[in-house]
N, C-alpha and C positions, 0 to 999 in steps of 0.2 A: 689629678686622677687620670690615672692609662685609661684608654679606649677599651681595652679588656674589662678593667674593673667597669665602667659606665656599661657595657651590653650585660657585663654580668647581674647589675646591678636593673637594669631594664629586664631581664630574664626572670630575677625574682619575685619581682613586682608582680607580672605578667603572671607569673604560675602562682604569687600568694592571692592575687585576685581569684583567679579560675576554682581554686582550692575553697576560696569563700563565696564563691555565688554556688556551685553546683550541687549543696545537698537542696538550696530553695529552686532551683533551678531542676532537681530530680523529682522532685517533691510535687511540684505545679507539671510537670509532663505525665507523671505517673498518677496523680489524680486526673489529668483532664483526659485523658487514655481512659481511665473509671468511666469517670461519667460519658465518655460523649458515646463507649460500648455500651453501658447502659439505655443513656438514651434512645440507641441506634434498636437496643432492643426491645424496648418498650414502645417504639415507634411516635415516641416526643418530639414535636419538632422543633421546640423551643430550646435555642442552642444559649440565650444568656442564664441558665441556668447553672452553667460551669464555674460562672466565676466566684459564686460563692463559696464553695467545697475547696475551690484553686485558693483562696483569699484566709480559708479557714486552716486549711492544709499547712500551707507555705508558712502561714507567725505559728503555729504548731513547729515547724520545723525549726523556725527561728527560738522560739523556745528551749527547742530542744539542743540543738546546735550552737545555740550563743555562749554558752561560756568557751567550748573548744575555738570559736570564732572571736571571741575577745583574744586568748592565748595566741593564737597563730598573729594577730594583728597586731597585738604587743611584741612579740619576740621580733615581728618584721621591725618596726619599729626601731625597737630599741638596737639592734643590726645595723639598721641605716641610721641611725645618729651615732654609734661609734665607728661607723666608716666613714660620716661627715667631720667626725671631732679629730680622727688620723688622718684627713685627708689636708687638715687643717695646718698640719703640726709639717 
């Protein structure tokens, strides 16, 4: 395996990762953004109240989001075992 294919192959890794955390990752900034203006405006000063709307939100997302996140995971996947099985040859 060239040094090319190895960064490229670290490259895709790196952006299939980023690709699969950021709608949970949008998901828990944009709710806790909700509540903590809320709270701010209601003048609650109880801040562990976030994490359950964060907790409820986020496996909503993952719900929602998991099959397109099964797909990207498999296609990575299956990508890097046919550039292991050429790499082999």
């Amino acid at each position: 395996m060239a040094t090319m294919e190895a960064l490229e192959l670290g490259r895709s890794a790196i952006t299939t990762g980023l690709m699969l955390v950021a709608p949970l990752l949008i998901t828990g900034l944009l709710t806790g953004l909700f509540v903590s203006v809320l709270l701010a405006a209601t003048q609650i000063q109880e801040f562990t109240l976030t994490f359950i709307p964060k907790i409820l939100m986020m496996a909503l997302a993952a719900l929602i989001c998991g099959p397109w996140m099964l797909r990207v995971v498999t296609t990575f996947t299956t990508n890097l075992l046919s550039r292991m099985a050429q790499a082999g040859n």
